[in-house]
N, C-alpha and C positions, 0 to 999 in steps of 0.2 A: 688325787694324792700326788706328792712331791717326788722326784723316783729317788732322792736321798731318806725319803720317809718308807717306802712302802718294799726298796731293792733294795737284797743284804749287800755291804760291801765288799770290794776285794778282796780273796785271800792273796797279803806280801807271797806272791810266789815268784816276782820277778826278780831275777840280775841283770843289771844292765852297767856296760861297760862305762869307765870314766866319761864321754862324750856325751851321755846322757845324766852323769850323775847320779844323786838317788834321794827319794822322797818317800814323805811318810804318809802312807795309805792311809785311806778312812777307813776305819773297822767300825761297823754297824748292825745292832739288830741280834745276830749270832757270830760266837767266833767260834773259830777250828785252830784244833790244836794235832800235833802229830797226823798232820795231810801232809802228800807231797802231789802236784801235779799229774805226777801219774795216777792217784789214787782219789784224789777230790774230783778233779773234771770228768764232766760226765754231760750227754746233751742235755742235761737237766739243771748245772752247775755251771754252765757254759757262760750264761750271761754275767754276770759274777767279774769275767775277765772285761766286758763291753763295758762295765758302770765302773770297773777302773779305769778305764780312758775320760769317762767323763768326770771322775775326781781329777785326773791329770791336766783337764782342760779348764776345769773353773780354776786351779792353782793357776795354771799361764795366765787367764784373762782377770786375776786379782793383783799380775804384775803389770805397773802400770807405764814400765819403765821405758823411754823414747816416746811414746804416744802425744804429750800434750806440752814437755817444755822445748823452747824454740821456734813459736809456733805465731801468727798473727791475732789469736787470739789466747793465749796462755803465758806469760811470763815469772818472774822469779820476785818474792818477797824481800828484798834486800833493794839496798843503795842503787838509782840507776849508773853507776860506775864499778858496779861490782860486780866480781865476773863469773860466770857462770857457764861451766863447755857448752853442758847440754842443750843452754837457752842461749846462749850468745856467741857461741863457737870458736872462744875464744882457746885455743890452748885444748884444743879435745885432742886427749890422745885415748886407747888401746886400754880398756879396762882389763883385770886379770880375770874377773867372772863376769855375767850380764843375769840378771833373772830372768828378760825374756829368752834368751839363746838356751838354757839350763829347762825353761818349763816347757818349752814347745818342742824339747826333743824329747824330753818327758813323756809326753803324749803320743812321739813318735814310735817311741821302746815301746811303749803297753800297747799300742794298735798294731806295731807290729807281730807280738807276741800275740795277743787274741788271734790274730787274721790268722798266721802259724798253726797258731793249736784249733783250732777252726777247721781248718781246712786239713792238717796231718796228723791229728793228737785223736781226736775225738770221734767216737763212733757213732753217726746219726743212722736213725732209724729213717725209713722211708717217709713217717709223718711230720718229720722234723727237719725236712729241707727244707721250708719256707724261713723258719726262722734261724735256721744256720745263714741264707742268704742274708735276712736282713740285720743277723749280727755282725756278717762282713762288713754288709753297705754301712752299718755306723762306724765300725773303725776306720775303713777308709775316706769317709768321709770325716773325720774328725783328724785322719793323719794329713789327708790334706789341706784341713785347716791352719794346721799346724806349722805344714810347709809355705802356707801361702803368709804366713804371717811372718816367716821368718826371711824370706824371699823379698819381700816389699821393704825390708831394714837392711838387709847385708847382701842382697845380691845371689851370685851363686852361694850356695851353702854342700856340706856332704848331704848325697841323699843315698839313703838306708832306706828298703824297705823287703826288710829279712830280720828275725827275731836274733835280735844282741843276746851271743851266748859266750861271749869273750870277751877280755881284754881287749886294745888293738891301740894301735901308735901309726898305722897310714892309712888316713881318712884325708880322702883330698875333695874338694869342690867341685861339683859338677858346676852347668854354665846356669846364669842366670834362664837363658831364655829354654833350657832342657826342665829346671824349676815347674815356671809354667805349663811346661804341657804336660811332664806329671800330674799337677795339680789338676787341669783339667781333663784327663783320663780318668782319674780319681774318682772325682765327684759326678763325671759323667756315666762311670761306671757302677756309683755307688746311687743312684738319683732310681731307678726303676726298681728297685728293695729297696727302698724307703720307703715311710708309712705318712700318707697324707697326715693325719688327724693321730700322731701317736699318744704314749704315754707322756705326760708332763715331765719336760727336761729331757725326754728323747731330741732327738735332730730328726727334724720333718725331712719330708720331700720340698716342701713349699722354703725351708732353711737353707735348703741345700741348695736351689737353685736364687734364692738371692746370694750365695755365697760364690755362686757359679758367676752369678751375674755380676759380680766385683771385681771379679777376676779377668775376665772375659777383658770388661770396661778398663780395668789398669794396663793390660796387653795391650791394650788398644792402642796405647800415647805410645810403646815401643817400636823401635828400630825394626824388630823381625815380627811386628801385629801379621795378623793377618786379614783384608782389605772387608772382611763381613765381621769381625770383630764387636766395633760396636753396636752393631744393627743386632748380632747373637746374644751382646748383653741385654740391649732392648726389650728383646721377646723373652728371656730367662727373666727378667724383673717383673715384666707385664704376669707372665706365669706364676710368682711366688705371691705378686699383690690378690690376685685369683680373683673373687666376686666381693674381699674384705673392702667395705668402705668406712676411713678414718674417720671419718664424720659422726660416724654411730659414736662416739664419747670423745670428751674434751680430753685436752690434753694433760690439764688436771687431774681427770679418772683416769688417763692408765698411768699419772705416777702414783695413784691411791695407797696409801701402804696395805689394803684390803684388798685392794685389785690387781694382786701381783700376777698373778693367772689371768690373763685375758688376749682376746683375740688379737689384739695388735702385735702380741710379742710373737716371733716366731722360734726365738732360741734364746734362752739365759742359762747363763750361772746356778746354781740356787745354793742357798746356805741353809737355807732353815732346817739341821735334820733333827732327829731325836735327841741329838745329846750334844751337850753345849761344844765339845769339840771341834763338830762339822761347823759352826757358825762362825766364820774368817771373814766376812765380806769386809773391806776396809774405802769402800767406795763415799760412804759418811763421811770420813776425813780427808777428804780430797777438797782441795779450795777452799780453804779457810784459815782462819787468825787463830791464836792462842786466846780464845774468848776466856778460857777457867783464869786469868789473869785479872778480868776487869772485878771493879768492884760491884759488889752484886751477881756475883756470879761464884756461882759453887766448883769447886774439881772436879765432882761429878756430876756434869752438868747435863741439859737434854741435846746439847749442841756437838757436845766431843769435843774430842782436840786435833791440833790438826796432822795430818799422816803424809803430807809435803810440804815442800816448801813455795807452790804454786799458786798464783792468783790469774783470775783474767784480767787482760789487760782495758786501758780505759776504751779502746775504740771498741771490745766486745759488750760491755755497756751501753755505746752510743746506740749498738743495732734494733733495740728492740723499740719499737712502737709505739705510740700511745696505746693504742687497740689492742696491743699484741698480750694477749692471756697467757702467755708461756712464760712472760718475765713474771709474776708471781709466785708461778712452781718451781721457777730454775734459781733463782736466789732470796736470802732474808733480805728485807731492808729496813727491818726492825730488828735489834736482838731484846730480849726481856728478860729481867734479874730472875732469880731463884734464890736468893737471901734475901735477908734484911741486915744494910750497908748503908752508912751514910758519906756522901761527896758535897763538901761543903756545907749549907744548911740543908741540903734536901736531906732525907731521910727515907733509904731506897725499903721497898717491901716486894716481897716474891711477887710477878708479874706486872713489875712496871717496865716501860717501856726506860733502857737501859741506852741503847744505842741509836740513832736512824739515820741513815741515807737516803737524801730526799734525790729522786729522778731528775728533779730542776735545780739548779743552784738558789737558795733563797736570799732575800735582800738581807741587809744587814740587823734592821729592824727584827724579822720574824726570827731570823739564824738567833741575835740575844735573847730574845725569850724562850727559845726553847732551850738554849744551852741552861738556862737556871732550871732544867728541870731533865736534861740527858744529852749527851754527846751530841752532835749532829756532824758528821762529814761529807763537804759537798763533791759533787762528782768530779772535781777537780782536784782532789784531796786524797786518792785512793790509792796512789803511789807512795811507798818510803817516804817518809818526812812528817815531823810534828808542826800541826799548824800554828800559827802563832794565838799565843791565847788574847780573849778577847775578856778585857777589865771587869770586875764586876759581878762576873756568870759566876754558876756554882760551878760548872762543868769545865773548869778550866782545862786546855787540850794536855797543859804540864802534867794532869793527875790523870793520865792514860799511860800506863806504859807499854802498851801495843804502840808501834813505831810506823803498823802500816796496819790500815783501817779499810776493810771494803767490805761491801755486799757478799756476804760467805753464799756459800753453795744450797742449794734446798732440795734441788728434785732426789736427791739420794739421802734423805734422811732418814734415819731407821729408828728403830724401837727397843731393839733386843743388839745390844751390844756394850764394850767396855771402851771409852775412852779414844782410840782410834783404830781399834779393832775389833773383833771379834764378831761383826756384822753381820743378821741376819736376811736382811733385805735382797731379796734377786737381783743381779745384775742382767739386764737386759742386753742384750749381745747383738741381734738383729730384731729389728721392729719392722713393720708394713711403712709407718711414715719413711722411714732411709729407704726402701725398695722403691717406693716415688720416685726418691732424690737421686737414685741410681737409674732409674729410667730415664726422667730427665736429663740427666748427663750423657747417657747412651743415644737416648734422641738427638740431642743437641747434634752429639759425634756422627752420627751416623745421619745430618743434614734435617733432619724433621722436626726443624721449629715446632710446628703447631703441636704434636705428640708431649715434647720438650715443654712448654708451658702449661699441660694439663696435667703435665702432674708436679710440675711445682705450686701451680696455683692451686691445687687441691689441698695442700700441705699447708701452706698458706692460708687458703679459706679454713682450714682446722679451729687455726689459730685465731682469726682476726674480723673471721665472719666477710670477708671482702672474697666474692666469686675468682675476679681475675682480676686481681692486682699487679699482677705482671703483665706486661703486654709484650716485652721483648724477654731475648733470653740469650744468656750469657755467661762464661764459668764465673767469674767474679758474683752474680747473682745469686749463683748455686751454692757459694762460697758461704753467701752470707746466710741463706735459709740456711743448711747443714749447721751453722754456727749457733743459729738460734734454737733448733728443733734438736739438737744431736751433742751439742756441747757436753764434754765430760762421759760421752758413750762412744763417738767416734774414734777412730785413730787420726786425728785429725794432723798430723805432720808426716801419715802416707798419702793423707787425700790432695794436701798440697804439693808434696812430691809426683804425685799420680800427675795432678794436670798440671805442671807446670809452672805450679805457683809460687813455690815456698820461700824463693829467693826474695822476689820482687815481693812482700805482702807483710814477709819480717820487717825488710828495711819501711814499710810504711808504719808498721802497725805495733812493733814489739819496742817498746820504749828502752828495752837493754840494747837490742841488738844497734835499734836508730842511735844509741849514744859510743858504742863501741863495739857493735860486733865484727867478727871476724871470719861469716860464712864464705866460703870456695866450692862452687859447684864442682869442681874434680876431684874433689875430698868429700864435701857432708852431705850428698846423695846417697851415700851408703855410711852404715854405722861400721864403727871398729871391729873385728872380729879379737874378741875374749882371747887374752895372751894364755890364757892356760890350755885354750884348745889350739892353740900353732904349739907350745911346749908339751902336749901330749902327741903329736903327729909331727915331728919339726922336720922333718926331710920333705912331708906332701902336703903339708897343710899351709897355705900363703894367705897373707894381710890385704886388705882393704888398702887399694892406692894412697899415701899420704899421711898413713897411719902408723 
């Protein structure tokens, strides 16, 4: 069972000051009415405050905000002359809110508060220290998530870790590199109360130290690392992968919408609770067109609509392989009607094939016959712009009014949802495959080729059935497996900031920034810090160089 299915929710007993702002709990199961913390919590009642941090933490990982535009493989739906901060850096200034700055101190208030009342509020019996420890060890392992995620976007951040019972107007930045070793006291401290094999949606032992081991790896490329760094993420990776081999099911089965529960996943999200409420996941509408436009297609369709404004770009299509089994789960390259619509003389009927994107570009020959029978756009064709139509066809490109056509998104489609919300699919957050790909990189760092291609080429054999495909190894390689295996789960404009990459990969790879971007390594390695949190602190709270 799901722990939003089977654990009552939060009793709202929290205040947390403007810096954290304020969100709406999931109330589940039973509610209480005329409680007040002193009189609700009880060691029996206790966890209650623990499954509100993990409502606080799938809100932050549903915000997808900084993660994927700007990126070598994610770019913007519009004009390539059209300018976009976040993907082409052009004109980025100083937002007044951020969602991720807002959910992840979110998470920070309520772990705070549990940890607090945990440890000063509540009276445990002598048989209830096991599980008072290992109600610490999730919040601080979830508070350092938290931090580590905010830490890898803006640098130094304030760090609180005492329950917000006031207002307050001077919060000032600790340093970037003080971040990290909280972070990893945190988790180090929180990794022996954890529970190998928990409840579903709990935070393992085995989560924690791939989360350990990310961290470790990002220290690693700093100024103030420390010289066994990568070699500690190594062994922290090797540890979370355990005796799981990915081989035991394709890559297809664990994005099964049936097999959302299975051993690959180490930590998700989860949505699916009892009552239509908890079901927000909006991870379905990510990378994709306004398909409810085309003809033959319903507004409410099985597709959604789409919940950005991002696409991948053409060199993330180029990656996949003939062999490679992953490009069938990770995007459509058929859409199919769900009315009956006619375009020209054809005479469209529910499950006909509506749209395709062929992998090859076809001659001119095949491309005319099948336009008298559905769209076709070649892979040349996936950027803004309407193709020129071709005489004759039914499916002339003029009777599309989609302006930009690509292979939408598949590995996250879901079942139980509205439109571009309301999702009930898991987000998967850490998997065993990325604990590969994080060894691999630690190996690499820490000099051990041969360790470094065992386990990318394991990731690889998942996918393509080829043992050792790799024979060398190098970040650009690592780049591109992550890209294929992880697209749309990673955060993948820290992973390119991590190693170094993100300057050099946009100008090759992001067809806005190669026509106009305007990235400055002294400025867009760190995101703006939110104008309302220097106007709520304005004497000790400072900006982001440049911003």
């Amino acid at each position: 069972m799901k722990i939003f299915k089977n654990i009552k929710q939060v009793v709202a007993l929290l205040a947390l000051p403007l810096l954290f702002n304020a969100c709406n709990d999931y109330i589940e199961e039973e509610f209480y009415s005329g409680v007040t913390s002193e009189n609700f919590l009880n060691e029996d009642t206790a966890d209650q405050l623990i499954v509100g941090v993990y409502a606080a933490t799938r809100a932050a990982y549903n915000n997808h905000s900084y993660r994927y535009a700007g990126t070598d493989v994610f770019t913007v739906q519009s004009e390539i002359f059209s300018v976009s901060s976040e993907n082409d850096y052009t004109s980025f200034n100083a937002p007044e809110t951020n969602g991720l700055w807002t959910t992840n101190y979110q998470v920070i208030a309520k772990a705070n508060t549990a940890i607090n009342r945990y440890e000063n509020q509540i009276n445990w019996s002598a048989g209830k220290q096991t599980e008072k420890a290992y109600g610490i060890a999730q919040a601080r392992a979830l508070r350092a998530f938290a931090y580590y995620n905010l830490v890898q976007q803006y640098g130094g951040v304030p760090l609180e870790l005492v329950e917000p019972l006031s207002i307050r107007n001077d919060y000032t930045r600790e340093t970037e590199e003080a971040i990290y070793k909280v972070v990893i006291e945190e988790l180090e401290a929180a990794i022996p109360n954890l529970i190998d094999a928990p409840e579903t949606g709990r935070f393992s032992k085995r989560a924690a130290q791939h989360l350990l081991s990310e961290v470790y790896l990002t220290r690693a490329y700093k100024t103030y690392a420390l010289a066994t760094d990568f070699q500690t993420a190594a062994n922290l990776a090797v540890q979370a992968i355990g005796t799981y081999d990915i081989r035991s099911q394709s890559f297809a089965r664990v994005f099964d919408y049936d097999n959302q529960v299975n051993p690959e996943v180490l930590f998700a999200a989860q949505w699916d609770g009892a009552i239509d409420a908890d079901r927000g996941n909006n991870m379905h509408s990510l990378f994709m067109t306004a398909v409810q436009v085309l003809p033959g297609m319903s507004v409410i369709n099985k597709y959604g609509k789409p919940g950005n404004n991002l696409m991948p770009t053409p060199y993330f299509y180029s990656l996949f392989a003939a062999n490679d089994t992953r490009e069938d789960v990770t995007v459509h390259r058929v859409l199919y009607a769900d009315k009956t619509d006619i375009v020209g003389t054809d005479n469209i009927v529910a499950g006909d094939t509506l749209v395709y994107f062929p992998k090859q570009a076809l001659d001119i020959t095949k491309l005319t016959d099948k336009l008298n029978r559905y769209w076709v756009y070649q892979p040349d064709q996936y950027l803004y712009g309407r193709p020129d139509d071709i005489p004759g066809v039914n499916y002339l490109y003029s009777k599309n009014n989609l302006f930009t056509n690509f292979p939408i998104f598949k590995k996250f489609d879901d079942e139980i949802f509205f439109e571009e919300g309301s999702g009930a699919r898991d987000a998967f957050i850490f998997r065993v495959a990325e604990t590969h790909l994080l060894a691999a990189e630690a190996f690499l760092g820490a000099g051990n080729a041969t360790q470094a291609l065992f386990h990318i080429n394991r990731v690889r054999e998942r996918a393509t059935g080829v043992a050792d495909y790799y024979t060398t190894i190098n970040l650009d390689a690592i780049l591109v497996e992550r890209a294929l295996e992880l697209a749309g789960e990673e955060n993948r404009w820290a992973v390119l900031k991590r190693m170094g990459k993100l300057e050099e990969r946009i100008e090759l790879y992001n067809p806005h920034v190669i026509d106009h971007g305007d990235f400055d390594a002294t400025k867009h390695l760190l995101r703006p810090i939110p104008t309302r949190e220097i106007e709520l602190s304005p004497t000790t709270m400072t900006q982001n160089p440049k911003y």
